[in-house]
C-alpha positions as CSV (number, residue, x, y, z in Angstrom):
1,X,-23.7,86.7,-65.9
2,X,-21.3,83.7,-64.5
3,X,-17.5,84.4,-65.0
4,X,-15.0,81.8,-64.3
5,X,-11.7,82.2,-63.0
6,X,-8.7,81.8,-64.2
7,X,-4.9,81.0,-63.7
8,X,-2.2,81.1,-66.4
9,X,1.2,81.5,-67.2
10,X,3.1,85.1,-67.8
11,X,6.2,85.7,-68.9
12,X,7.8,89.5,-68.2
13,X,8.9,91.3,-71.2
14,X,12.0,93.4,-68.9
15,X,13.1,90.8,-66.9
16,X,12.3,87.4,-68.0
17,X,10.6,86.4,-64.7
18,X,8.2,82.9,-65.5
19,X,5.5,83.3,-62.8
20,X,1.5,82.1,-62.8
21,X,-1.3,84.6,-62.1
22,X,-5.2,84.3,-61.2
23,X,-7.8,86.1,-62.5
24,X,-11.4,86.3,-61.9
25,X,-14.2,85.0,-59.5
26,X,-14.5,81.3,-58.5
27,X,-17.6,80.2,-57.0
28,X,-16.6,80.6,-53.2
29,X,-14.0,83.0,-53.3
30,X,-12.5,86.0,-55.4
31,X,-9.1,86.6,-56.3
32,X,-8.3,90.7,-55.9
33,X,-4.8,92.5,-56.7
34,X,-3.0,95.2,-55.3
35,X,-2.9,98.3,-57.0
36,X,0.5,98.8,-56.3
37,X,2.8,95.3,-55.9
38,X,0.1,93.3,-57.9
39,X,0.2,90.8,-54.6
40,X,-2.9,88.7,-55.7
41,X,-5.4,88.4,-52.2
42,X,-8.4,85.8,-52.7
43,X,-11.2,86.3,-50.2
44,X,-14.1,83.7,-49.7
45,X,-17.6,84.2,-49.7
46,X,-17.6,83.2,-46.5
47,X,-15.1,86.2,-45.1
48,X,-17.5,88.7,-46.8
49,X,-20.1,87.6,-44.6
50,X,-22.8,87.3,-47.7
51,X,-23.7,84.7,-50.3
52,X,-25.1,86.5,-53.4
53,X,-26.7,84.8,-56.4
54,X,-24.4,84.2,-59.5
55,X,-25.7,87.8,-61.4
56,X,-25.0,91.8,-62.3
57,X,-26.3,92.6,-59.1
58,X,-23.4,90.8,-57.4
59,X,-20.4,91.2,-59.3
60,X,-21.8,95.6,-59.1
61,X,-21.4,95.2,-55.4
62,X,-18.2,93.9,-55.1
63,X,-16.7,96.3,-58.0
64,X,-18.2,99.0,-56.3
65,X,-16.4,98.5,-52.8
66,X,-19.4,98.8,-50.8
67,X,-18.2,99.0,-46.6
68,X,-17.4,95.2,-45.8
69,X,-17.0,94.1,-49.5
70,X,-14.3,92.0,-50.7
71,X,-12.3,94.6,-51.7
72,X,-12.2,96.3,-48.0
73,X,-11.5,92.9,-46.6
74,X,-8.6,91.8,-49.3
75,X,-7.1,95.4,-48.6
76,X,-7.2,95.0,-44.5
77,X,-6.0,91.0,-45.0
78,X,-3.0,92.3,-47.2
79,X,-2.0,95.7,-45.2
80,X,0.3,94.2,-43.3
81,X,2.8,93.7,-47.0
82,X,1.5,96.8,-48.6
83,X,0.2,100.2,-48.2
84,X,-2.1,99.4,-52.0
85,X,-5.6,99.4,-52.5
86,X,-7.0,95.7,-53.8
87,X,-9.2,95.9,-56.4
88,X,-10.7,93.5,-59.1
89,X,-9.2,95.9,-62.2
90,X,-5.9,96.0,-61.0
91,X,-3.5,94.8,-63.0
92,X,-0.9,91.7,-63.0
93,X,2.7,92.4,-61.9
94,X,5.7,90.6,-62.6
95,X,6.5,89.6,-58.8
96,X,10.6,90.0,-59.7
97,X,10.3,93.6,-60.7
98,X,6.3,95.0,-60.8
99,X,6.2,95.2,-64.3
100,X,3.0,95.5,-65.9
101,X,4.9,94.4,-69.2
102,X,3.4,90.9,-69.8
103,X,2.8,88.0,-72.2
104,X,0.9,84.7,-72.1
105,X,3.0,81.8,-71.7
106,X,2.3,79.9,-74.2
107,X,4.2,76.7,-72.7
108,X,1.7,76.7,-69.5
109,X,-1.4,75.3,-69.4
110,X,-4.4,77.1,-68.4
111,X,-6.9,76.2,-65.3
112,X,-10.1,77.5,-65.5
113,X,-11.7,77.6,-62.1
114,X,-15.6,78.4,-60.5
């Protein structure tokens, strides 16, 4: 099944911090985060080196972290910041402080993206 992307506002519930975060697949890229900072690394279809069909089939290979999937690439292209794992179930962080402690903004608007 298609998934569109996302990006919306969050506001941190310990320190205040207004920030915007991505989530989900657009049509020629993905946006993963690091496990540990929550540094949000987008890799194109084209840097995995495959096109896949819009299906189960897909989305199971990249959640799955099969050699050369976008989660190997979007760990080696953000290595040099962080010693985390990028992953596609990782969740946000407050960029100020790494909190995990979020709400929706509601005065931001949302962009959907594919």
């Amino acid at each position: 099944m298609f998934q569109m992307g996302s990006e919306t506002g969050q506001i941190c519930r310990d320190c205040g911090h207004r920030f915007r975060s991505m989530d989900g697949p657009g049509m020629l890229f993905a946006v993963l985060r690091c496990e540990t900072c929550g540094a949000e690394v987008s890799v194109s279809m084209e840097e995995a080196g495959e096109r896949f069909d819009y299906d189960g089939e897909r989305d199971a290979l990249f959640d799955r972290g099969y050699p050369g999937s976008m989660m190997d690439i979007a760990t080696r292209k953000h290595s040099a910041e962080c010693s985390g794992r990028c992953t596609f179930d990782a969740p946000v962080r407050c960029p100020a402080c790494k909190s995990t402690r979020l709400e929706f903004d509601r005065e931001a608007d949302r962009i959907m993206y594919d």
